[in-house]
DRENDO-1510 file (C-alpha; in Angstrom, 1 decimal, always signed):
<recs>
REC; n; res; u; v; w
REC; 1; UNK; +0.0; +0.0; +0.0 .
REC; 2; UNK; +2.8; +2.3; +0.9 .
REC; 3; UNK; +4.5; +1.9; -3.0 .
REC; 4; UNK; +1.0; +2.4; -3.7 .
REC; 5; UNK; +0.9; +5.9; -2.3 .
REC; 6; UNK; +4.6; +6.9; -3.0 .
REC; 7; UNK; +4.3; +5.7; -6.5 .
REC; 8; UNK; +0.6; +8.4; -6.9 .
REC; 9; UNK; +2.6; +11.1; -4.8 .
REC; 10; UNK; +5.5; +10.8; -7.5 .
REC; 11; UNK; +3.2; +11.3; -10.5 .
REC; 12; UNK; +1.6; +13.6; -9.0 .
REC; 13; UNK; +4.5; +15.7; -8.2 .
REC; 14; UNK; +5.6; +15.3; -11.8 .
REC; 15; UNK; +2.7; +16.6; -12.9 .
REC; 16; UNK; +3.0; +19.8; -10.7 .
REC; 17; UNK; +6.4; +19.8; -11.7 .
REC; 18; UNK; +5.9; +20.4; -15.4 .
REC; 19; UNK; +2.6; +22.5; -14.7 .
REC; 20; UNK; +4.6; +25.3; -12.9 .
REC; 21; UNK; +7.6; +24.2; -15.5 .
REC; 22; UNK; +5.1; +25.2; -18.4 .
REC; 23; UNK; +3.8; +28.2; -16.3 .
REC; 24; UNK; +6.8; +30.0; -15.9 .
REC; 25; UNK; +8.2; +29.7; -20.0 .
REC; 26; UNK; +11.0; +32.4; -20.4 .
REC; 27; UNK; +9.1; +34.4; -23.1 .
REC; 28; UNK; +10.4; +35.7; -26.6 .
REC; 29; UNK; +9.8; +38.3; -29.3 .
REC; 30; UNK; +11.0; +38.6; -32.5 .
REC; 31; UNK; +9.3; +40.7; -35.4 .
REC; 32; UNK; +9.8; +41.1; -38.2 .
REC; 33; UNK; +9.2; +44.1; -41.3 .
REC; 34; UNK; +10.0; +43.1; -44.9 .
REC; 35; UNK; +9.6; +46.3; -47.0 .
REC; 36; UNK; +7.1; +47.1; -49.5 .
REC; 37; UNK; +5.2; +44.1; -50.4 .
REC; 38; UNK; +1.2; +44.3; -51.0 .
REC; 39; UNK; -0.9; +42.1; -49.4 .
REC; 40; UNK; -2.0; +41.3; -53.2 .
REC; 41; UNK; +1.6; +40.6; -54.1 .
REC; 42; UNK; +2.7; +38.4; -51.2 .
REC; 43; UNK; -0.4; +36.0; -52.3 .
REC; 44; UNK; +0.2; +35.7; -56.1 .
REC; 45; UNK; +3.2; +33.7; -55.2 .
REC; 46; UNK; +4.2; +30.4; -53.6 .
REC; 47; UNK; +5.3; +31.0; -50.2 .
REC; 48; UNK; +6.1; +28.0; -48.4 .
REC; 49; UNK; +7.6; +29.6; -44.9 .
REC; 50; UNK; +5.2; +32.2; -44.4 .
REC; 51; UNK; +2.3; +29.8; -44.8 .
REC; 52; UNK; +3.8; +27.2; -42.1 .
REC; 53; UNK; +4.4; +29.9; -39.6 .
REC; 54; UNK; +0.2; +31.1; -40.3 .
REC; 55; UNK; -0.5; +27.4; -40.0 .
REC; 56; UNK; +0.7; +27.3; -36.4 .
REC; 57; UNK; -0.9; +30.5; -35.6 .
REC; 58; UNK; -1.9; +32.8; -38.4 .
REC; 59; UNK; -2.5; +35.1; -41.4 .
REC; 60; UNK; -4.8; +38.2; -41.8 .
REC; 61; UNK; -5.0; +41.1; -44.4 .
REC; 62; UNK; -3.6; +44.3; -42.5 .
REC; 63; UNK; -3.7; +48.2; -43.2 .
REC; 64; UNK; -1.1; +51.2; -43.1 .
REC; 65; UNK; -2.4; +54.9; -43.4 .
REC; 66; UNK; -3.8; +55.9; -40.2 .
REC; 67; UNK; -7.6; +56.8; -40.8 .
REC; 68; UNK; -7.9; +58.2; -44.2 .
REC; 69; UNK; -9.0; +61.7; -44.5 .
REC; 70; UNK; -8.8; +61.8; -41.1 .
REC; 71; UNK; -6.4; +63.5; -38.4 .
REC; 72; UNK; -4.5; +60.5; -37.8 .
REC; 73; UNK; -4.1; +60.0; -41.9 .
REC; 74; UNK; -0.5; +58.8; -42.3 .
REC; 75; UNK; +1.7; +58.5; -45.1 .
REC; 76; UNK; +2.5; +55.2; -46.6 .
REC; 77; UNK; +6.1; +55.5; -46.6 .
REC; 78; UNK; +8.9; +53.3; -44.8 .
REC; 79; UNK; +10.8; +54.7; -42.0 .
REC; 80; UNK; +6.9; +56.4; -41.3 .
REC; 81; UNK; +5.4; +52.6; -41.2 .
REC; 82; UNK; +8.3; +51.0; -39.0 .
REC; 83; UNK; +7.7; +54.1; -36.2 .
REC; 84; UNK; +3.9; +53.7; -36.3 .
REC; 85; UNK; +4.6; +49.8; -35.6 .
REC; 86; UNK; +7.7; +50.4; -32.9 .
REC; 87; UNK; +5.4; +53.2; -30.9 .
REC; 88; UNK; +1.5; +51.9; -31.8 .
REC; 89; UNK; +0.9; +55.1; -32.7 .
REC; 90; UNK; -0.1; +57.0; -36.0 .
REC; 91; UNK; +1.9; +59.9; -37.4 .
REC; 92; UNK; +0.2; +62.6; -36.1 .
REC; 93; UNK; +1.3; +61.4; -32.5 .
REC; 94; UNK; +5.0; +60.1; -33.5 .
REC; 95; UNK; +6.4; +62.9; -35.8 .
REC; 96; UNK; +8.0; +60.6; -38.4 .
REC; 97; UNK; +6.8; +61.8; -41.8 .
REC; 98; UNK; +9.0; +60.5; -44.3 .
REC; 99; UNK; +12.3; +58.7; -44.6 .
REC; 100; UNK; +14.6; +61.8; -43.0 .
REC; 101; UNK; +13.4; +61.2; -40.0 .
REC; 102; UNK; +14.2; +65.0; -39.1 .
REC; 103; UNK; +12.2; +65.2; -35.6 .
REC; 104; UNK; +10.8; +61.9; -33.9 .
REC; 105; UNK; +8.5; +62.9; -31.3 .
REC; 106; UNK; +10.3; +60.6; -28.6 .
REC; 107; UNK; +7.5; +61.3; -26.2 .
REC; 108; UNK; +5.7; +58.3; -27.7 .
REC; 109; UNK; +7.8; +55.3; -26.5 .
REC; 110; UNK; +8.9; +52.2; -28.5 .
REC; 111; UNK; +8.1; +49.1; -27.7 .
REC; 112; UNK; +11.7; +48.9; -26.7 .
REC; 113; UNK; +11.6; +51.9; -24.3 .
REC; 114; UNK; +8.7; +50.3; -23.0 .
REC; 115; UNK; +10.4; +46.9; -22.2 .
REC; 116; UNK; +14.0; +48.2; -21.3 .
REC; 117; UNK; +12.5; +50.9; -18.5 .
REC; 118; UNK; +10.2; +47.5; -17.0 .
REC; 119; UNK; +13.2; +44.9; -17.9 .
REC; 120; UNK; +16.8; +46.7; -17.7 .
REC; 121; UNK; +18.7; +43.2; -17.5 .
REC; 122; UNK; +16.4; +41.6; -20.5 .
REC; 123; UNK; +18.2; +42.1; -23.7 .
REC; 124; UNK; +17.1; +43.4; -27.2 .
REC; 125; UNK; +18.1; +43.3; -30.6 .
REC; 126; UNK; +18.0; +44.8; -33.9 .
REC; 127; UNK; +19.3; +43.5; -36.8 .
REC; 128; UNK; +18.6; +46.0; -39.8 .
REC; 129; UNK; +19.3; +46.6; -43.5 .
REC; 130; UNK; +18.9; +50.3; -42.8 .
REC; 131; UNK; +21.2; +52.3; -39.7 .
REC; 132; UNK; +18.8; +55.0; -38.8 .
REC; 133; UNK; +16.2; +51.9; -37.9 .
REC; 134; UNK; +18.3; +51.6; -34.5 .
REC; 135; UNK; +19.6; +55.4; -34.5 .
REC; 136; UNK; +17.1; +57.4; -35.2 .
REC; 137; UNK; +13.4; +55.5; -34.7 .
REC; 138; UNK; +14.7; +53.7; -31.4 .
REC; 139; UNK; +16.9; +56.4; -30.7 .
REC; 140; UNK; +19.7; +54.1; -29.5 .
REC; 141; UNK; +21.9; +56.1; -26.8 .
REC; 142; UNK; +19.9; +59.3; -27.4 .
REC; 143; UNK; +19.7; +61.5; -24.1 .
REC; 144; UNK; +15.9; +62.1; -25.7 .
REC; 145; UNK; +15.8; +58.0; -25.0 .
REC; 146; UNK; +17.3; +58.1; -21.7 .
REC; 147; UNK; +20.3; +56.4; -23.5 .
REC; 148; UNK; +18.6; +53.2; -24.4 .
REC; 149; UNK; +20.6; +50.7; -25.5 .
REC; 150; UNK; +20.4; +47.9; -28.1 .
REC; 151; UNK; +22.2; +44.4; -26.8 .
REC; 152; UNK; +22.6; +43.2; -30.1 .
REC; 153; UNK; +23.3; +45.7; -32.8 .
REC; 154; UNK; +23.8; +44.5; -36.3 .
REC; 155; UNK; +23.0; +46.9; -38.8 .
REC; 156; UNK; +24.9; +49.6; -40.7 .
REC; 157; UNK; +26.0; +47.7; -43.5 .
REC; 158; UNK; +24.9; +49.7; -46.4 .
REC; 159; UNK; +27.9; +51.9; -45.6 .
REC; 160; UNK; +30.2; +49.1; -46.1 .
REC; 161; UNK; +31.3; +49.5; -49.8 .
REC; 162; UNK; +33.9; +47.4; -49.1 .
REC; 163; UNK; +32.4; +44.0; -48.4 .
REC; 164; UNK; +29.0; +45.3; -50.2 .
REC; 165; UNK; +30.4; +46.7; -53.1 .
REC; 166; UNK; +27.1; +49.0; -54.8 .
REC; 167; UNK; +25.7; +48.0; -58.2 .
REC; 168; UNK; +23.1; +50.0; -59.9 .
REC; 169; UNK; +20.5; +46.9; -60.0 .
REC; 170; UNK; +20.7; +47.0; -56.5 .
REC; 171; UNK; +22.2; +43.1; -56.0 .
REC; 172; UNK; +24.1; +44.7; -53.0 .
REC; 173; UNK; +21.0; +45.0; -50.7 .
REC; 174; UNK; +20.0; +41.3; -51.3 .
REC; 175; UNK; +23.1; +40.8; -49.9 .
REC; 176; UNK; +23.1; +42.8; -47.1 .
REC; 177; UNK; +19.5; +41.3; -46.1 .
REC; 178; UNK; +21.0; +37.6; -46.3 .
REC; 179; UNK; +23.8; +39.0; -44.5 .
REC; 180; UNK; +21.3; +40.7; -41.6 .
REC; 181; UNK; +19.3; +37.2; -41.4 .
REC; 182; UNK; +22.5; +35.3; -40.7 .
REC; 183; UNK; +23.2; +37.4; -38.0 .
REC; 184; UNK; +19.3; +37.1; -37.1 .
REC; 185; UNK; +19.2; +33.5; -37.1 .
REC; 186; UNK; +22.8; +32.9; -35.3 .
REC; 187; UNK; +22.0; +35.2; -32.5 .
REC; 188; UNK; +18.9; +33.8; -31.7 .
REC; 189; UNK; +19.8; +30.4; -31.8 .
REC; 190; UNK; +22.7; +31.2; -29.7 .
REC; 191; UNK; +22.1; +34.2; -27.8 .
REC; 192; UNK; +18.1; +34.4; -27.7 .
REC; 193; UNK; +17.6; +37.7; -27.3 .
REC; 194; UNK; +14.4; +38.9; -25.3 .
REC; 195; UNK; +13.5; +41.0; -28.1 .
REC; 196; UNK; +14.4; +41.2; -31.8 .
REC; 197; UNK; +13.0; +43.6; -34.9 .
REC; 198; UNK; +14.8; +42.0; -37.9 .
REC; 199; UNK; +14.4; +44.5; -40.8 .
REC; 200; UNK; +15.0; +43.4; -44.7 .
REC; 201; UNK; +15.0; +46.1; -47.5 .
REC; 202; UNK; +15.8; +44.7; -50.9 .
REC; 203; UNK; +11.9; +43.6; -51.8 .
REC; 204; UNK; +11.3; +47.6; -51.9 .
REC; 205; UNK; +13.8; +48.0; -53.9 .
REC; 206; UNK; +12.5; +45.6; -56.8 .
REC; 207; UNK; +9.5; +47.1; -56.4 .
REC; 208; UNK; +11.1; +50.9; -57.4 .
REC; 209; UNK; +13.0; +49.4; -59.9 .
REC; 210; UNK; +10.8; +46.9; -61.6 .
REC; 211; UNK; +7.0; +47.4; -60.3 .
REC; 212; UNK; +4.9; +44.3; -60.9 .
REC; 213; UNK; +6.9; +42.2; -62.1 .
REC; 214; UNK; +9.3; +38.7; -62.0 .
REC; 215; UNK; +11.7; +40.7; -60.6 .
REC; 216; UNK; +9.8; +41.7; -57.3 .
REC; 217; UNK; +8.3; +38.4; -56.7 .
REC; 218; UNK; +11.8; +36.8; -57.0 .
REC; 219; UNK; +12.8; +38.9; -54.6 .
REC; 220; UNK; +9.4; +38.3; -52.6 .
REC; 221; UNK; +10.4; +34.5; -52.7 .
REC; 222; UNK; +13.9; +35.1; -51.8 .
REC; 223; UNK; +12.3; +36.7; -48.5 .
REC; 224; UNK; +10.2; +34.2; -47.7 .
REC; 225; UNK; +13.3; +31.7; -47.8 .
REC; 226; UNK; +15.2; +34.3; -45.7 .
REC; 227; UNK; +11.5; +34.0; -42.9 .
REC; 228; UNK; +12.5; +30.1; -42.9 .
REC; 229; UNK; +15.8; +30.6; -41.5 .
REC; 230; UNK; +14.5; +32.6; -38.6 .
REC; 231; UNK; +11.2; +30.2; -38.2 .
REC; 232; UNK; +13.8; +27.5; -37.5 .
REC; 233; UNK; +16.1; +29.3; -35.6 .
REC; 234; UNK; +12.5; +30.2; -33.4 .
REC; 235; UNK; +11.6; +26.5; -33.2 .
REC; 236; UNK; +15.5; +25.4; -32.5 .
REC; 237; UNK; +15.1; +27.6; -29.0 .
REC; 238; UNK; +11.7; +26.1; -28.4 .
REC; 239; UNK; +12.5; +22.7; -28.9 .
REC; 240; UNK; +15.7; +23.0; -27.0 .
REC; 241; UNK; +15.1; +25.5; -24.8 .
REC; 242; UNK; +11.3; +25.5; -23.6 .
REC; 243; UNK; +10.9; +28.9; -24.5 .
REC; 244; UNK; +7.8; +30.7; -25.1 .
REC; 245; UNK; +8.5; +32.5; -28.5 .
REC; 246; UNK; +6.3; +35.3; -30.1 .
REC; 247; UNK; +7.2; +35.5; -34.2 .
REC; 248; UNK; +5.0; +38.7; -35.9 .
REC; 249; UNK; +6.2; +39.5; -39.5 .
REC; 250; UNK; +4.3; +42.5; -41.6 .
REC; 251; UNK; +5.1; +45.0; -44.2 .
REC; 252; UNK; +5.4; +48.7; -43.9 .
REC; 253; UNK; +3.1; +50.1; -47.1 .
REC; 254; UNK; +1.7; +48.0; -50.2 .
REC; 255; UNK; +2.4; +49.4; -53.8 .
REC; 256; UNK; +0.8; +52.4; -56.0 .
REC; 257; UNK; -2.0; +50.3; -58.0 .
REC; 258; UNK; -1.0; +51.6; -61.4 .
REC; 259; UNK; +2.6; +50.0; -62.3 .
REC; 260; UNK; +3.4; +48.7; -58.4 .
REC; 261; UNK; +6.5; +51.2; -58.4 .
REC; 262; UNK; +5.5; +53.9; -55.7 .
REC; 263; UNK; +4.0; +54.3; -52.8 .
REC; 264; UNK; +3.5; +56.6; -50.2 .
REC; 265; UNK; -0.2; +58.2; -51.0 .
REC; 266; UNK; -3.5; +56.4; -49.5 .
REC; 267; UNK; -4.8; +54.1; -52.4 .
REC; 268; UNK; -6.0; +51.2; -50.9 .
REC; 269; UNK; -3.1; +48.8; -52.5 .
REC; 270; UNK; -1.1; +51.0; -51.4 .
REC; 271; UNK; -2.6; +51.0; -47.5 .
REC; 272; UNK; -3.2; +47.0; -48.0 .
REC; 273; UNK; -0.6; +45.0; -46.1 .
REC; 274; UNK; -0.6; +42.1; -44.4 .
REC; 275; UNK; +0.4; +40.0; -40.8 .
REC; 276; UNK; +1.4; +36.6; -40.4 .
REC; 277; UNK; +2.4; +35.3; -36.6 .
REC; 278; UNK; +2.7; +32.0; -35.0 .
REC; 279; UNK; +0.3; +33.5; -31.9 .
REC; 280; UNK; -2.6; +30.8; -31.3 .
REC; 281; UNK; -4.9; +32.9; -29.2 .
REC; 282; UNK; -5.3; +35.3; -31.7 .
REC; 283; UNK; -8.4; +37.2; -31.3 .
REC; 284; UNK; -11.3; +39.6; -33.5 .
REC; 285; UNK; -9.3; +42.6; -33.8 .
REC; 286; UNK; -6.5; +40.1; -35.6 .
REC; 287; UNK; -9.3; +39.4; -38.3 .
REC; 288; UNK; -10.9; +42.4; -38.6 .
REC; 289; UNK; -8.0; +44.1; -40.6 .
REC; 290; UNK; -5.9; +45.6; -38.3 .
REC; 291; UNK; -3.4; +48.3; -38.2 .
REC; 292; UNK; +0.4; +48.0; -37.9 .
REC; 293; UNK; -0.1; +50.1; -34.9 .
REC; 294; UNK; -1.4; +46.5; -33.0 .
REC; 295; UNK; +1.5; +44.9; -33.5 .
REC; 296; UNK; +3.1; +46.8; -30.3 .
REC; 297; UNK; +0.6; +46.4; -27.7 .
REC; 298; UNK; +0.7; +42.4; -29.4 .
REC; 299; UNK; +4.4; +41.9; -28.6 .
REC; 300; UNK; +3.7; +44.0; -25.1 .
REC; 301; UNK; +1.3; +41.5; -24.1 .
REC; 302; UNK; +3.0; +39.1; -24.8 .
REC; 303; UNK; +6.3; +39.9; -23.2 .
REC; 304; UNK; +4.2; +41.5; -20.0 .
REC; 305; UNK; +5.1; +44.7; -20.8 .
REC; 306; UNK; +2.7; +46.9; -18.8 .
REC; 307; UNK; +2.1; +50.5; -19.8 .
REC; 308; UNK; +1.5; +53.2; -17.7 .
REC; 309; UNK; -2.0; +54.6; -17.2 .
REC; 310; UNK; -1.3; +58.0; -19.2 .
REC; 311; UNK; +0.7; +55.7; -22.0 .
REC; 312; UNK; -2.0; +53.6; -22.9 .
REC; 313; UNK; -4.3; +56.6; -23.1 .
REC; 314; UNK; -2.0; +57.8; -26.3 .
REC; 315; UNK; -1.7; +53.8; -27.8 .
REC; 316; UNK; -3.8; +53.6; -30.8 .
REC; 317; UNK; -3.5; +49.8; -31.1 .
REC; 318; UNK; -5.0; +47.3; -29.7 .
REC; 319; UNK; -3.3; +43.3; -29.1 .
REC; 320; UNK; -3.9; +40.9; -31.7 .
REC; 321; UNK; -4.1; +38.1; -29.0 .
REC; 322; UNK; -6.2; +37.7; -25.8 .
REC; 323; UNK; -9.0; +39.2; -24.2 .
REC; 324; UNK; -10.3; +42.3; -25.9 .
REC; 325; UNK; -13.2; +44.5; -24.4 .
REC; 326; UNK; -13.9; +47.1; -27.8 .
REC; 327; UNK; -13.3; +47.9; -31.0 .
REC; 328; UNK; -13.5; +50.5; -33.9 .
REC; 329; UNK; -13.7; +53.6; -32.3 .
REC; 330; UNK; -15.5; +57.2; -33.5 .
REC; 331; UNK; -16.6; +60.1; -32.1 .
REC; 332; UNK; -18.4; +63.2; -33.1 .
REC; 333; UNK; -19.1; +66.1; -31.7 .
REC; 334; UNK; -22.8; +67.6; -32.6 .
REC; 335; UNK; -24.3; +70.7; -30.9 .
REC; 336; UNK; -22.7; +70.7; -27.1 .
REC; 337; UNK; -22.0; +67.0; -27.6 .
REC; 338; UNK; -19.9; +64.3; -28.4 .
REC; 339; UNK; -21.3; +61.5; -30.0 .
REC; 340; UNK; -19.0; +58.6; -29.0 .
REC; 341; UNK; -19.3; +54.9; -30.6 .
REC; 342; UNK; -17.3; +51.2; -30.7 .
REC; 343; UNK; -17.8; +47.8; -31.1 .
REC; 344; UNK; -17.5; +45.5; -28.2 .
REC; 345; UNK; -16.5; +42.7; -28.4 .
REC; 346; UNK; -16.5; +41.4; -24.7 .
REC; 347; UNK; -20.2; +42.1; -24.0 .
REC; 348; UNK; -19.7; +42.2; -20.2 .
REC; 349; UNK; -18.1; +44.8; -17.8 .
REC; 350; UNK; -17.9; +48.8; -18.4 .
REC; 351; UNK; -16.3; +51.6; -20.6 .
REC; 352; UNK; -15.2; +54.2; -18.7 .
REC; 353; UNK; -15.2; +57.8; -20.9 .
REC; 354; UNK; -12.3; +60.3; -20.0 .
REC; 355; UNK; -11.8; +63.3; -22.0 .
REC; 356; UNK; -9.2; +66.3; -22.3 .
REC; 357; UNK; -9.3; +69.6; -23.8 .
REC; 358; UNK; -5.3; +69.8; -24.0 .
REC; 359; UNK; -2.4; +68.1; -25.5 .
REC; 360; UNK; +0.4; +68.8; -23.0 .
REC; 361; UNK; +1.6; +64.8; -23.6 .
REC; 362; UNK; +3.2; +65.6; -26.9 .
REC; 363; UNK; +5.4; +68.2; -25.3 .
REC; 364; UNK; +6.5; +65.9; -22.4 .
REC; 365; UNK; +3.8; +67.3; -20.2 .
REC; 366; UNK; +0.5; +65.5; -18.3 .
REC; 367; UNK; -3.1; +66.1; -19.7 .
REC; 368; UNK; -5.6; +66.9; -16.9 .
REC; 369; UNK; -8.4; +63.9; -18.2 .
REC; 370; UNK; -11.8; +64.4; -16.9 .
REC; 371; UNK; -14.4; +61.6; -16.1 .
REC; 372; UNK; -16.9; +61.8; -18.3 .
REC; 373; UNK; -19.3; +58.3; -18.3 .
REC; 374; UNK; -19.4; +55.0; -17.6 .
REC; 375; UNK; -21.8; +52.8; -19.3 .
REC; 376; UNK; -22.2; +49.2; -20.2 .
REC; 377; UNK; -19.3; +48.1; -23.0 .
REC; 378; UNK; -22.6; +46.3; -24.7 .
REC; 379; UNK; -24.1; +49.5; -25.2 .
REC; 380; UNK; -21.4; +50.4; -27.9 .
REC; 381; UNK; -21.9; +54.3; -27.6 .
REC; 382; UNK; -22.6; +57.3; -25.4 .
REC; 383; UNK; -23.4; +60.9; -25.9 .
REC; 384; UNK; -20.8; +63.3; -24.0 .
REC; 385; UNK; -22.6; +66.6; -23.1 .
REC; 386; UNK; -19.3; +69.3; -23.4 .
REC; 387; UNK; -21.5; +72.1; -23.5 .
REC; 388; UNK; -19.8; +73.3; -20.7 .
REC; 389; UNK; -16.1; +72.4; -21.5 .
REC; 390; UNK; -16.2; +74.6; -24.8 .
REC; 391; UNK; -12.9; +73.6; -27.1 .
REC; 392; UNK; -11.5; +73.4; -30.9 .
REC; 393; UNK; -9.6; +69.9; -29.7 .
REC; 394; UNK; -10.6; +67.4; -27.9 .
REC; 395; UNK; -9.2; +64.0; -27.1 .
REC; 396; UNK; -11.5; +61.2; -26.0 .
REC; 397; UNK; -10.2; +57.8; -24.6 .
REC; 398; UNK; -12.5; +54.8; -24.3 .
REC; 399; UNK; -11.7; +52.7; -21.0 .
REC; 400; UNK; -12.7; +48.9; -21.1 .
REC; 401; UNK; -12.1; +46.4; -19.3 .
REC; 402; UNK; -9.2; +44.5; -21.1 .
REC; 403; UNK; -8.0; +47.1; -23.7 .
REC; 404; UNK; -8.6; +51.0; -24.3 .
REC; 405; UNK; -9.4; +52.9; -27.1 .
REC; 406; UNK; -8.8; +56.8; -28.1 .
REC; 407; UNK; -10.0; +59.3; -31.1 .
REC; 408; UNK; -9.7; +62.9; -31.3 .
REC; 409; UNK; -11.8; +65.3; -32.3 .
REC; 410; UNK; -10.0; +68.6; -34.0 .
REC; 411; UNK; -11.9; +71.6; -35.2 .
</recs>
């Protein structure tokens, strides 16, 4: 009877073993932006390594641009895409609004602030086809960044004429990119950094140079090849390691819908983008065509990045995975009030309405908020009576349960 017992208490302490073993997974991030590839072009071609990573979790048409004809419109151009994803915020908030990158609006934090101020002995990467990636958008070592620093830094080396000697097709940057996902791959199977951006240009490139054509989807293939060698660097550490890895890859604008050589203006092929991850408890807002501004508060919950409570007032995204309480926010305001709206998708619990006639957070400054309402999440809208609070701007944050949601209004 004894062996009995001894052999049940064994098992049974196995069991709590590898429940508090599975529990406490050392979690991951890497993401990923190749450059310039419609959602339209991605699909016309095989793609075996992007479709087994959206077989383990999943694949969803996407959008850049902010809210067209809106405030928050925002060009489809590169270095403007890639801050939008690093801060989940649109341009009007982060300042970047083209490729010189003259005046980031540090205010709104990357994701890597975020994690480096909550983490200081986790460890980040970014390995980059383009220096002012790490420079200028993360503002590596800027005193406007409180000196944040990179772990891993592999990047600068389109400068390097020497070892990437420049040809006018362009061959160089292909090489530079296989070059950057070496250093990708190696480092995370050896290092594992907490969290990674991996950033690959040469697909943009074929697109300037060659439009539609076989040219760009070569280069689309090559980059899909390239997201098999970090896939299997990603399952290498989980198999070996029991870690918990996130993989997000995207694209930072589509094409111009005329010859596929451009970008930058607010057609939708050229808004139209695209998300694959590996996540499994991807939720509505993954399917409903999200922004690249969710991929941020995605890789925060993941990592358990918590942001503080006047942050996540400025956030425009919302997670691709977990618990959601609302949606697809609007607001109008209409003689002495706002009409506020969403979609909820967690019909339970409250939305809490704040409001604020100031915008003291894009200076560095603290936005006196006023509680407006609370009224059931189901609802899906209120009307705000600001006859009394008379104001050209106002901005309007929608408080849920599991996620929050802001618009302005600007007269």
């Amino acid at each position: 009877m004894k062996s009995v017992f001894v052999g049940v208490f064994s098992l049974l302490l196995t069991f709590q073993n590898f429940s508090v073993s599975a529990q406490s997974k050392v979690k991951k991030t890497v993401f990923v932006i190749v450059d310039g590839i419609s959602s339209d072009a991605l699909e016309s071609i095989p793609r075996p390594n992007i479709d087994a990573i959206s077989k383990t979790g999943g694949y969803t048409h996407a959008h850049v641009g902010g809210d067209k004809n809106a405030y928050s419109q925002t060009p489809t151009i590169s270095a403007v895409g890639y801050n939008s994803l690093l801060t989940g915020t649109w341009v009007n908030k982060h300042n970047v609004w083209d490729n010189d990158i003259k005046d980031p609006n540090y205010n709104y934090w990357t994701i890597f602030r975020f994690f480096k101020e909550q983490y200081p002995n986790k460890r980040s990467a970014v390995f980059s086809s383009w220096l002012d990636n790490r420079t200028k958008l993360v503002g590596d070592g800027l005193p406007q960044t409180d000196k944040l620093r990179t772990d891993f830094p592999f990047d600068g080396f389109e400068l390097d004429t020497i070892h990437f000697p420049h040809d006018k097709l362009k061959a160089y940057m292909h090489q530079i990119d296989e070059k950057v996902v070496e250093e990708a791959a190696k480092t995370i199977k050896n290092n594992a950094p907490d969290l990674s951006w991996v950033y690959l240009e040469y697909t943009d490139d074929m697109g300037h140079r060659y439009g539609d054509s076989d040219q760009f989807h070569e280069a689309i293939k090559m980059m899909d090849n390239q997201m098999g060698r970090l896939w299997e660097a990603v399952k290498y550490r989980e198999r070996n390691f029991g870690e918990d890895w996130l993989i997000v890859i995207t694209t930072d604008h589509g094409r111009d819908p005329k010859t596929g050589k451009g970008h930058g203006g607010q057609s939708d092929r050229e808004r139209s983008t695209w998300i694959v991850t590996n996540a499994k408890d991807l939720n509505t807002n993954f399917k409903s065509n999200p922004g690249i501004v969710d991929i941020m508060p995605t890789v925060a919950r993941h990592m358990d990045v918590n942001f503080p409570k006047e942050q996540a007032f400025e956030i425009d995204g919302v997670s691709l995975t977990g618990k959601i309480s609302i949606l697809n926010p609007a607001a109008k305001k209409e003689a002495g009030k706002i009409n506020v709206n969403w979609k909820a998708s967690d019909k339970e619990g409250t939305v809490k309405i704040w409001l604020t006639t100031t915008n003291h957070f894009e200076k560095g400054g603290r936005d006196l908020y006023f509680f407006m309402d609370e009224v059931p999440a189901a609802s899906e809208k209120a009307d705000i009576d600001v006859s009394k609070i008379p104001s050209k701007f106002y901005k309007i944050v929608l408080e849920g349960k599991y996620n929050n949601l802001n618009r302005w209004i600007v007269e």
